[in-house]
C-alpha positions in Angstrom: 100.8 -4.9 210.9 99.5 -6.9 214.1 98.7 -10.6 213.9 96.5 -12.1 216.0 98.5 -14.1 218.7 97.6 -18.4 217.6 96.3 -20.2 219.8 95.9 -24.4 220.5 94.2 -26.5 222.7 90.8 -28.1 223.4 88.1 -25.8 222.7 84.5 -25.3 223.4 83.0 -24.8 220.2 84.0 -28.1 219.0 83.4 -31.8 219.3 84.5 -33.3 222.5 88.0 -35.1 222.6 89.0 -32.5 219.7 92.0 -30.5 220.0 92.4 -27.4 217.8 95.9 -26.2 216.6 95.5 -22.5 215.1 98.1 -22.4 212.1 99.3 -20.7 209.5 99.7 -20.9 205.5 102.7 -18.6 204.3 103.2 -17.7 200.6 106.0 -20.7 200.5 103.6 -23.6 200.9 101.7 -22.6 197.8 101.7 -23.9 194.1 102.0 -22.1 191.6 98.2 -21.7 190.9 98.6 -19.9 194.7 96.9 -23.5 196.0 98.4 -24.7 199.4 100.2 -27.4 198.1 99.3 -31.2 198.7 102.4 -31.6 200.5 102.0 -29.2 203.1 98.9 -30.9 205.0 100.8 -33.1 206.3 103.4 -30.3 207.8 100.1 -28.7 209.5 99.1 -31.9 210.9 102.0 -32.5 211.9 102.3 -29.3 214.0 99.1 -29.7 215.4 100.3 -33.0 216.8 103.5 -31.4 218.1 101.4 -28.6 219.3 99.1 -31.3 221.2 102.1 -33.2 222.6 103.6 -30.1 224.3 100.2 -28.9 225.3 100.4 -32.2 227.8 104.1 -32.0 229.1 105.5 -34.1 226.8 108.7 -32.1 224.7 111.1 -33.0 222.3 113.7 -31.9 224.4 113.3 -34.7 227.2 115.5 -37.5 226.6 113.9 -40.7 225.6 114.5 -42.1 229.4 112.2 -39.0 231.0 109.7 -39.7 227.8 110.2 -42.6 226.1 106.7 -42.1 224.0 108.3 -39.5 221.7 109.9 -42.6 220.1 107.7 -43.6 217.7 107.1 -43.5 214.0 104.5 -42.6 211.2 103.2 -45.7 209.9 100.5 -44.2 207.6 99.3 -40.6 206.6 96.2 -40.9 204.4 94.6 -37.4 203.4 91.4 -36.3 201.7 92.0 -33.0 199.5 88.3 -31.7 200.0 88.5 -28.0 198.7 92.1 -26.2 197.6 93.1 -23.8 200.0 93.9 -20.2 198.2 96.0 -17.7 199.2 97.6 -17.2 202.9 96.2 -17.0 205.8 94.7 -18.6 208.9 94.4 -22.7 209.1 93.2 -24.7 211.9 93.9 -28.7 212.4 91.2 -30.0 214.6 92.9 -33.3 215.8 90.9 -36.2 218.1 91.9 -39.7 218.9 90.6 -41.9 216.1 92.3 -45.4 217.6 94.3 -46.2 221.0 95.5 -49.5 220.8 98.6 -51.0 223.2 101.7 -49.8 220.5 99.9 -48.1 218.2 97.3 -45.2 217.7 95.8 -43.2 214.6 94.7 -39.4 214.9 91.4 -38.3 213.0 92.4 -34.7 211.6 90.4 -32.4 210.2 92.1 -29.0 208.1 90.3 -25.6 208.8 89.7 -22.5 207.0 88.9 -18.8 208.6 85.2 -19.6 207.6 85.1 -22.9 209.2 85.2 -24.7 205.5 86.9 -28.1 205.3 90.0 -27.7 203.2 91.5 -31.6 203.9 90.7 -34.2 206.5 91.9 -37.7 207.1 93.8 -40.2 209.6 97.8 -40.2 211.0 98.6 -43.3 212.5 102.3 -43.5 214.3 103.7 -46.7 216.4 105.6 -46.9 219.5 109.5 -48.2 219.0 111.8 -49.9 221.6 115.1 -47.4 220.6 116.8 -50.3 220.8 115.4 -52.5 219.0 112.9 -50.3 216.9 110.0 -53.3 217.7 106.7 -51.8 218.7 106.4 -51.3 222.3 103.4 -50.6 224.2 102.6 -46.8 225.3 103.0 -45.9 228.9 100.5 -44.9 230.9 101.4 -41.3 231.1 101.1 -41.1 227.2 97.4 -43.4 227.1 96.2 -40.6 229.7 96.9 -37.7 228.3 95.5 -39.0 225.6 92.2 -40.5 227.0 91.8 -37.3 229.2 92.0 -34.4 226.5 90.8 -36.2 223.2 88.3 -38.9 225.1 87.5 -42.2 223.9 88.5 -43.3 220.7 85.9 -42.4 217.9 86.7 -46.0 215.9 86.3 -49.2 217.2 89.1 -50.2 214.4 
């Protein structure tokens, strides 16, 4: 059996300032009603973030001195469980920039299925840590353009 290759990045056919991960549910995210189970949104969104950082040159790999932004923490996850999603198959996480403030930011996501139905949606806010001190510290400019140049202005004002 073929797959079709996944793809991310910003597209097109959506807003603009929205990134689009293309992901995957496997049989061993779901309940045992065959759901995808609560938990797992948070796993997708958190690929399509990781998805969006490598996207713009910023890896995991890099010590924290050649990219000091990948030092920062989840401070809040809140999700809206709109329609269960059954069975396996194709799921895209549409992510945009929600909130861009000096140590902090929040990501709007957005959880798709192959027919463009909204299976969960909601916000991901992270902060920026000193690694010393793990106080927030403010982004660097690097990070606030990449950011500002693929997902635009923020979409709150909050």
């Amino acid at each position: 059996m073929t797959e079709t290759p996944l793809r991310s990045g910003p597209s097109t056919d959506l807003e603009p300032g929205t990134f689009r991960h293309a992901g995957r549910v496997f049989f061993d995210e779901l309940d045992p009603m065959g759901i995808l189970h609560n938990a797992r949104y948070a796993v997708h969104v958190e690929r399509a973030t990781a998805a969006f950082f490598e996207a713009n040159g910023f890896t995991w790999e890099a010590s924290i001195e050649d990219n000091p932004d990948k030092f920062h923490a989840v401070r809040r996850f809140e999700v809206d469980l709109e329609l269960p999603y059954l069975g396996t198959g194709p799921l895209d996480v549409d992510l945009w920039l929600d909130h861009l403030g000096a140590t902090s930011l929040r990501y709007g996501f957005r959880c798709v299925g192959p027919q463009g139905q909204t299976h969960a949606s909601g916000l991901r806010s992270v902060v920026k840590l000193n690694p010393k001190t793990f106080r927030p510290e403010p982004w660097t400019d690097r990070w606030r353009a990449a950011h500002l140049s693929v997902l635009g202005p923020a979409r709150s004002s909050g």
